[in-house]
C-alpha positions in Angstrom: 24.9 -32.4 66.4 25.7 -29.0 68.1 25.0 -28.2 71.5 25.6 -24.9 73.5 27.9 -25.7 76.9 28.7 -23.3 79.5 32.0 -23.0 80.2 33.7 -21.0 83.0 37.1 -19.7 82.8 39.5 -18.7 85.9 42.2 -16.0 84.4 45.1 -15.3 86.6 46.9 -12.1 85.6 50.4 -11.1 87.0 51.2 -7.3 86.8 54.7 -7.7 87.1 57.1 -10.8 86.4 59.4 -9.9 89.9 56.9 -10.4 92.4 53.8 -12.6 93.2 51.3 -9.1 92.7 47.9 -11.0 90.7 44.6 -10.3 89.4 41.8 -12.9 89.4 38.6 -13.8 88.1 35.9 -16.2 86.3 34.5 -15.5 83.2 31.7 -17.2 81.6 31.0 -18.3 77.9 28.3 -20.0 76.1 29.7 -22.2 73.8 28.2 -23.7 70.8 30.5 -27.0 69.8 29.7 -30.7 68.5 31.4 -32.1 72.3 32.5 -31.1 75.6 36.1 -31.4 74.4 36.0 -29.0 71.2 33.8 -26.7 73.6 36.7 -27.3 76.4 39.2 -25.6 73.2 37.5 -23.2 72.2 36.7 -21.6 75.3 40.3 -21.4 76.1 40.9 -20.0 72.7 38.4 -17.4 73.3 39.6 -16.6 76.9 43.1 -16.2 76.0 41.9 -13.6 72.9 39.8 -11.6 75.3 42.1 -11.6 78.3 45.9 -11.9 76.5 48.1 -10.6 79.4 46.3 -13.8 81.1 49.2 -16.3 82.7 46.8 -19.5 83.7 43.9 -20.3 82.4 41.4 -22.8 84.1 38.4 -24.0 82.0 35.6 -25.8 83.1 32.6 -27.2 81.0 30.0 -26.7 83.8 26.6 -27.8 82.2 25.0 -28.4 78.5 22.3 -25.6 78.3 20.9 -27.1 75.1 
C-alpha cells in the first residue's frame, strides 16, 4: 500500500572548494512511496536533482500524512 510521507531535506552548499564559505537550508517534499525507507531514497534522489551543486544532504522522514 502507498502512503504519502513528509520528508525534510537539509542541503549544504559550498561556493568554493578553498574555504569553509556555505549556503544552507531545508527543503520539504511530500513523498508518495510503499515505506519510510523507499520514501527516505527517493527524497534524496529528488533533492540532489533539484539542488545538484548540494555537498550534504540530510533527510528526514518527519510524519506519514496519509
Amino acid at each position: 500500500m502507498v502512503h504519502t510521507y513528509e520528508v525534510l531535506v537539509d542541503i549544504r552548499e559550498f561556493f568554493d572548494q578553498t574555504n569553509s564559505i556555505f549556503q544552507s537550508g531545508t527543503t520539504r517534499y511530500e513523498i508518495d512511496a510503499e515505506s519510510k525507507q523507499k520514501a527516505d531514497s527517493m527524497a534524496f534522489f529528488q533533492a540532489k536533482s533539484d539542488h545538484p551543486k548540494g555537498t550534504e544532504y540530510d533527510v528526514r522522514v518527519t510524519r506519514l500524512l496519509r
